[in-house]
C-alpha positions as CSV (number, residue, x, y, z in Angstrom):
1,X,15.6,-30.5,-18.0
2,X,18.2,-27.4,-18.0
3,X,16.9,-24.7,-20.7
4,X,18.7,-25.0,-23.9
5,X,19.4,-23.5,-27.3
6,X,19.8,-26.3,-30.4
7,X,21.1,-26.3,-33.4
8,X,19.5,-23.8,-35.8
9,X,17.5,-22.0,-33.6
10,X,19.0,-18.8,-34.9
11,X,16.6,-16.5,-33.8
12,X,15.5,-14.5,-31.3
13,X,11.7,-13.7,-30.1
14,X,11.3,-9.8,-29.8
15,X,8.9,-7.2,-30.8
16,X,10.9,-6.3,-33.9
17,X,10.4,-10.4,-34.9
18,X,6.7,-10.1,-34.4
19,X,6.3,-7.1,-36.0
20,X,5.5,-8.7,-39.6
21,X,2.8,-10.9,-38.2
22,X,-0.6,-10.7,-38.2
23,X,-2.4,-11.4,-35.0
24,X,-2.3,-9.6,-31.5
25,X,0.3,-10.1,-28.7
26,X,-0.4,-9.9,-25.1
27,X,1.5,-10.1,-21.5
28,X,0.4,-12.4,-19.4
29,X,1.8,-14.0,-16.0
30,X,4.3,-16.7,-17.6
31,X,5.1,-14.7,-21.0
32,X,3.8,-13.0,-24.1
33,X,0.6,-14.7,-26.2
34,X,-0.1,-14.9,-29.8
35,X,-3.3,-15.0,-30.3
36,X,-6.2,-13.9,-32.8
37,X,-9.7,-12.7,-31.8
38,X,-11.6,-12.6,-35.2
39,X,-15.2,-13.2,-36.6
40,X,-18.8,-12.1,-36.4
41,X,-18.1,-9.9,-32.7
42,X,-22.3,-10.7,-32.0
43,X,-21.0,-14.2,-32.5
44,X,-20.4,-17.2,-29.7
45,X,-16.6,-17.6,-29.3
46,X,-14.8,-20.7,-30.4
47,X,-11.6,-21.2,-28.3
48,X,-9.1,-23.5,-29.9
49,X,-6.4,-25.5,-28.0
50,X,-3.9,-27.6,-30.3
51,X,-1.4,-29.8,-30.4
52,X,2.1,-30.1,-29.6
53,X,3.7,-28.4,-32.1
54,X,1.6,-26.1,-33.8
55,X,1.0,-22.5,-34.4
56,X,-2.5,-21.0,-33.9
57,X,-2.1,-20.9,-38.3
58,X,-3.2,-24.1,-37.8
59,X,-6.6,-23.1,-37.4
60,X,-6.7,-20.6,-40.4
61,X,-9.3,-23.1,-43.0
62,X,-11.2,-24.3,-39.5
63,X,-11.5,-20.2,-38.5
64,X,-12.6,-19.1,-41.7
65,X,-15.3,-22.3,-42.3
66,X,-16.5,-20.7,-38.8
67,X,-16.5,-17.1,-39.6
68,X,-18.9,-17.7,-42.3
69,X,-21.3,-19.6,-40.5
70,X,-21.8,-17.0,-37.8
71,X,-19.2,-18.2,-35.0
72,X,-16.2,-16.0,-33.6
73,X,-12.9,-17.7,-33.3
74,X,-10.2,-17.1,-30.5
75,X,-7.0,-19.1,-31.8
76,X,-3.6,-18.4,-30.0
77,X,-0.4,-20.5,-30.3
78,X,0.3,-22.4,-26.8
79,X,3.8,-21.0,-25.1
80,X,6.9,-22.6,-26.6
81,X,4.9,-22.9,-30.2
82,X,4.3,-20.6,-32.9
83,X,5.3,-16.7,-32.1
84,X,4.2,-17.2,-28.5
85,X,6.8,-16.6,-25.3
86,X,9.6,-19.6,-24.9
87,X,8.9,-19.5,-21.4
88,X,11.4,-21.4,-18.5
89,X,8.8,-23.4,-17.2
90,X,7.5,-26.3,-16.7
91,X,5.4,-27.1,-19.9
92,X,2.3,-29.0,-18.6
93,X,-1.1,-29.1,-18.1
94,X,-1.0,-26.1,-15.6
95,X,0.9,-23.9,-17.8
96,X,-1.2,-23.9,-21.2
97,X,-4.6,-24.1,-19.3
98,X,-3.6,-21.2,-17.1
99,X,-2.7,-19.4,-20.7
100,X,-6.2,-20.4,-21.7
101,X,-7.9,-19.0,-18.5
102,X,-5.2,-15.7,-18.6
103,X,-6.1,-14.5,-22.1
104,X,-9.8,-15.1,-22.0
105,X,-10.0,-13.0,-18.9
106,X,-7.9,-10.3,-20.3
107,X,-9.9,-10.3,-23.6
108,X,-13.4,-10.0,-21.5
109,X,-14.5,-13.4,-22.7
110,X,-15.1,-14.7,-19.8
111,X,-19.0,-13.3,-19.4
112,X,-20.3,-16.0,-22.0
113,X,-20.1,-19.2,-22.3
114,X,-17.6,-20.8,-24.9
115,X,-17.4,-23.4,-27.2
116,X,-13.9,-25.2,-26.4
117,X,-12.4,-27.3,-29.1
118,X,-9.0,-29.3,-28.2
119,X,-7.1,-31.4,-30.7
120,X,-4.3,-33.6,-29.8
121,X,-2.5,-32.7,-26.9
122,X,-4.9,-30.0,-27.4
123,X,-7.8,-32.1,-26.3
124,X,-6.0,-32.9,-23.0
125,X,-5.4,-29.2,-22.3
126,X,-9.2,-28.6,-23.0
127,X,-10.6,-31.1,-20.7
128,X,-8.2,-30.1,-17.8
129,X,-9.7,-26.5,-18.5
130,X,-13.3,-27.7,-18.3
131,X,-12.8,-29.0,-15.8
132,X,-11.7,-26.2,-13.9
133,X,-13.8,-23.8,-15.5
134,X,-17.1,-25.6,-16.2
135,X,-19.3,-23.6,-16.1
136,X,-17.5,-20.9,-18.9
137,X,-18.1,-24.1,-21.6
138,X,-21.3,-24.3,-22.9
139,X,-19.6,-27.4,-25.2
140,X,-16.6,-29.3,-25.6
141,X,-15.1,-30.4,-28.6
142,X,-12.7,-33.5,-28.9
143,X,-10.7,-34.1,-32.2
144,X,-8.1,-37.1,-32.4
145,X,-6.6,-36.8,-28.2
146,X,-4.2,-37.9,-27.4
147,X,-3.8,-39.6,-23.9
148,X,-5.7,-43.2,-24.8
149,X,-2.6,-45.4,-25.4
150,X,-1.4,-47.4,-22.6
151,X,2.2,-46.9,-20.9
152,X,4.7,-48.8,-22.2
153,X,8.3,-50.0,-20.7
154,X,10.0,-49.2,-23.9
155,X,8.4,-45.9,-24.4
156,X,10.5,-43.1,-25.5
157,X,8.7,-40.8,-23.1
158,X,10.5,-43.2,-20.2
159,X,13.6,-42.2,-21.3
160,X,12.9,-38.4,-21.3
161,X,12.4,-39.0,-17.6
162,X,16.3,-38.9,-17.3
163,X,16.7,-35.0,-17.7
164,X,20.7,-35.1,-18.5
165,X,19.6,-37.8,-21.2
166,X,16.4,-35.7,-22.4
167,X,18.4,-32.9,-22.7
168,X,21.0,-35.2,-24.8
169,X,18.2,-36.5,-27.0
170,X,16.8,-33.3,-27.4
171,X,20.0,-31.7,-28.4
172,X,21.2,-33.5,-31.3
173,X,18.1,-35.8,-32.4
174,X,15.6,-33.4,-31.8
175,X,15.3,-31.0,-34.7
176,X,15.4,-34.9,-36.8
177,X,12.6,-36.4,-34.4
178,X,10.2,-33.1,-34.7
179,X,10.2,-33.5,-38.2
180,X,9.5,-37.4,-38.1
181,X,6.7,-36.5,-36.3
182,X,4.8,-33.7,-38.5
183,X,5.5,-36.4,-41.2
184,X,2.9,-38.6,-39.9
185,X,0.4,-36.2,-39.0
186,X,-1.4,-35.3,-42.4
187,X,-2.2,-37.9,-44.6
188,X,-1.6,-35.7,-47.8
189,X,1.7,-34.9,-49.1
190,X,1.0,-31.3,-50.1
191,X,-0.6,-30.3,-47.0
192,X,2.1,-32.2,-44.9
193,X,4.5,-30.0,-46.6
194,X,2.6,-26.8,-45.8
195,X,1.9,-28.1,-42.0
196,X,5.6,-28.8,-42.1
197,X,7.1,-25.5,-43.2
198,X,4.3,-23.9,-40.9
199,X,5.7,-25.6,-37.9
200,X,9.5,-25.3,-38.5
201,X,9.7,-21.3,-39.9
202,X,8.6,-20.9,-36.2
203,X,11.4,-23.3,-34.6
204,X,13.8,-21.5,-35.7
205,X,13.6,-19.0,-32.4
206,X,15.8,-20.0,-29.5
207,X,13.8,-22.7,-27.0
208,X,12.2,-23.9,-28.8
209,X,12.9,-28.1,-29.1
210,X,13.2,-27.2,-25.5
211,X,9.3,-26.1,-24.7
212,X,8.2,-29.3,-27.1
213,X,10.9,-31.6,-24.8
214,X,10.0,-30.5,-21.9
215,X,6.8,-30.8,-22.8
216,X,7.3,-34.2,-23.7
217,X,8.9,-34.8,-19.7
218,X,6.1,-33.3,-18.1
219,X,2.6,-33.8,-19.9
220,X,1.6,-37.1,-19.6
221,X,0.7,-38.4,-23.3
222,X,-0.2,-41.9,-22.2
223,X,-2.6,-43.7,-19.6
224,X,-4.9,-40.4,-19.2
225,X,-7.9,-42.6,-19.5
226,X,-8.7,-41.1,-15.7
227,X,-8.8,-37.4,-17.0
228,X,-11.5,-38.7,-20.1
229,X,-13.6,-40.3,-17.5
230,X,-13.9,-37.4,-15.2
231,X,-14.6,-35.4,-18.5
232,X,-17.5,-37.2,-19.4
233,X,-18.7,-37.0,-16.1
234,X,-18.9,-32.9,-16.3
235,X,-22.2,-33.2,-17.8
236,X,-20.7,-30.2,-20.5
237,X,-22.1,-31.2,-24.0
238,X,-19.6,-32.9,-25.9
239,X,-18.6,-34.0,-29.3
240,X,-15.7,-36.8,-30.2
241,X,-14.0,-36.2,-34.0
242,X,-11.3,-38.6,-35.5
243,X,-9.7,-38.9,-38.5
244,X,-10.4,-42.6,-40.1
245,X,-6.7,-42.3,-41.5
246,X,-5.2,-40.8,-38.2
247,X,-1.4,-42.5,-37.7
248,X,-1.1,-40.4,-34.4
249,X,-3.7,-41.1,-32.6
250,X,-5.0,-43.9,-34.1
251,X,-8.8,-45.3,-34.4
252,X,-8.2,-48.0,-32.2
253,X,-8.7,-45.2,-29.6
254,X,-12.3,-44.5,-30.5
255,X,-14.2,-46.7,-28.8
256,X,-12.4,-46.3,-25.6
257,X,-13.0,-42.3,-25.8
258,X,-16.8,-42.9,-26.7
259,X,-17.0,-44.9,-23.7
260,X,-15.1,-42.5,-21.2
261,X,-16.2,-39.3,-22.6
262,X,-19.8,-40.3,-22.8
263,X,-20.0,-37.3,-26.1
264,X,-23.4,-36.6,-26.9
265,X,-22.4,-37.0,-30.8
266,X,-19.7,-38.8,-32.5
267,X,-18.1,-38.9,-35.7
268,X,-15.4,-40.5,-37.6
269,X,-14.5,-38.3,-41.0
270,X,-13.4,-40.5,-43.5
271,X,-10.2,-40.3,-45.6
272,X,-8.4,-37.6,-42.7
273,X,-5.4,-38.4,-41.1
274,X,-4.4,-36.9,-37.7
275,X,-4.7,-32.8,-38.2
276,X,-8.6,-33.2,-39.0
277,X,-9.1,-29.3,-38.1
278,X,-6.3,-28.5,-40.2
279,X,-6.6,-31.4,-43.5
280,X,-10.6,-31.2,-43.8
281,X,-12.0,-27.9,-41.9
282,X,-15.2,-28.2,-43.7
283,X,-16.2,-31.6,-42.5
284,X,-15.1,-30.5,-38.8
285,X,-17.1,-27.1,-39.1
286,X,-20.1,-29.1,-40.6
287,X,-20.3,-31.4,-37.6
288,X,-19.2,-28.6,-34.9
289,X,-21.8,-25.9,-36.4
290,X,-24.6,-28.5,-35.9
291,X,-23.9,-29.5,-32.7
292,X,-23.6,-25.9,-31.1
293,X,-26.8,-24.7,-32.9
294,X,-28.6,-27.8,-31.8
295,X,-26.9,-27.1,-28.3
296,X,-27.9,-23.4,-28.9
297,X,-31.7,-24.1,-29.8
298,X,-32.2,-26.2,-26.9
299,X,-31.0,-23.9,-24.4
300,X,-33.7,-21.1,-26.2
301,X,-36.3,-23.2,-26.3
């Protein structure tokens, strides 16, 4: 799909742009990465990977939940999201993991262990990294993924195939279908409003509804039961999350992920639609603290 600029992306990504913003910025090979390094610094890093549209502001409630149970956070928003580079590129699996892999190493991260949690499309990204960099996770965390439902012949994602008719869609639906979808991904109607404004203050900078489009063309969102399998045959310590309420992703999936991912815990957090790290960081920090200090103790023991 040719590069484009839509309608109401009136803005431009510079230095001067990101000059109000909290966080750090960095250069790596594809473009320039938003990203924050916070927390206890004697602390085991968290590294969070989310979902298709967000900003690593997302994370903020998960972060601090973290931070004051002893764990440092490394949060960054994906190119194409957020205040992070709107790279020409193709916008797949190879490009965010290689992000991932890039800012670690630049950061001097890489000499520990991490604790990798993925939401979303964020979970797909996560397990392609682990699996390229096993032996860097000491766990993996799974929240809502996307990836489980099957390919269908009337899927919109066919039609983005076409790129003279993604570009098309993208052009003059596309501001309309992004916000149709951060409607369904928080089940209440104050946070959805807060995720909402979160997401579009930042897709208001030129290429935007391109990255999530081409996105859309070039990671596979369906029919990745393949990827889960290999995943749960890493032997990296893993735990599923998922929202009981979760419209995205929806429950249905559960079973299926249990069954390819082999986790060594599970839980389903009730009343939580799809942004679980995002609508109910406590519950997700209560079940992720356990599970790396159990992880943890075993390994000291």
């Amino acid at each position: 799909m040719k590069y484009f600029v839509a309608s109401g992306e009136d803005r431009k990504l510079t230095a001067d742009s990101r000059g109000a913003l909290r966080g750090s910025f960095v250069e790596l090979s594809d473009g320039v990465t938003h990203y924050e390094l916070t927390g206890p610094e004697d602390g085991d890093v968290v590294l969070m990977a989310g979902g298709l549209t967000i900003p690593l502001f997302y994370w903020d409630g998960l972060v601090s939940e973290l931070h004051a149970r002893g764990l440092r956070t490394l949060a960054c928003s994906a190119y194409g999201r957020g205040y992070s580079d709107r790279v020409r590129a193709r916008y797949d699996e190879t490009l965010f993991t290689r992000q991932l892999a890039e800012l670690t190493d630049r950061l001097g991260l890489t000499a520990r262990p991490l604790h990798l949690v993925g939401t979303s499309m964020g979970a797909l990204v996560s397990m392609t990294y682990a699996a390229q960099f096993a032996a860097s996770v000491s766990t993996l965390t799974i929240v809502g993924p996307a990836g489980l439902a099957k390919p269908r012949l009337t899927s919109p994602h066919r039609l983005l195939r076409n790129d003279w008719l993604a570009g098309l869609i993208a052009r003059r639906r596309g501001r309309q279908i992004l916000q149709g979808h951060l409607g369904h991904n928080v089940r209440d109607p104050e946070l959805g409003a807060k995720m909402t404004e979160m997401v579009l203050d930042a897709f208001r900078f030129e290429g935007s509804l391109y990255a999530v489009f081409d996105t859309l063309q070039h990671l596979p969102f369906t029919g990745r039961d393949d990827l889960f399998r290999r995943t749960g045959a890493l032997g990296i310590p893993t735990l599923l999350l998922w929202g009981d309420e979760d419209n995205v992703t929806p429950l249905a999936h559960f079973d299926t992920a249990r069954a390819l991912l082999k986790p060594q815990k599970h839980h389903v957090i009730n009343e939580c639609g799809h942004m679980a790290p995002f609508e109910r960081p406590r519950d997700v920090a209560d079940q992720l603290v356990s599970f790396v200090s159990a992880r943890t103790e075993r390994l000291d023991s």
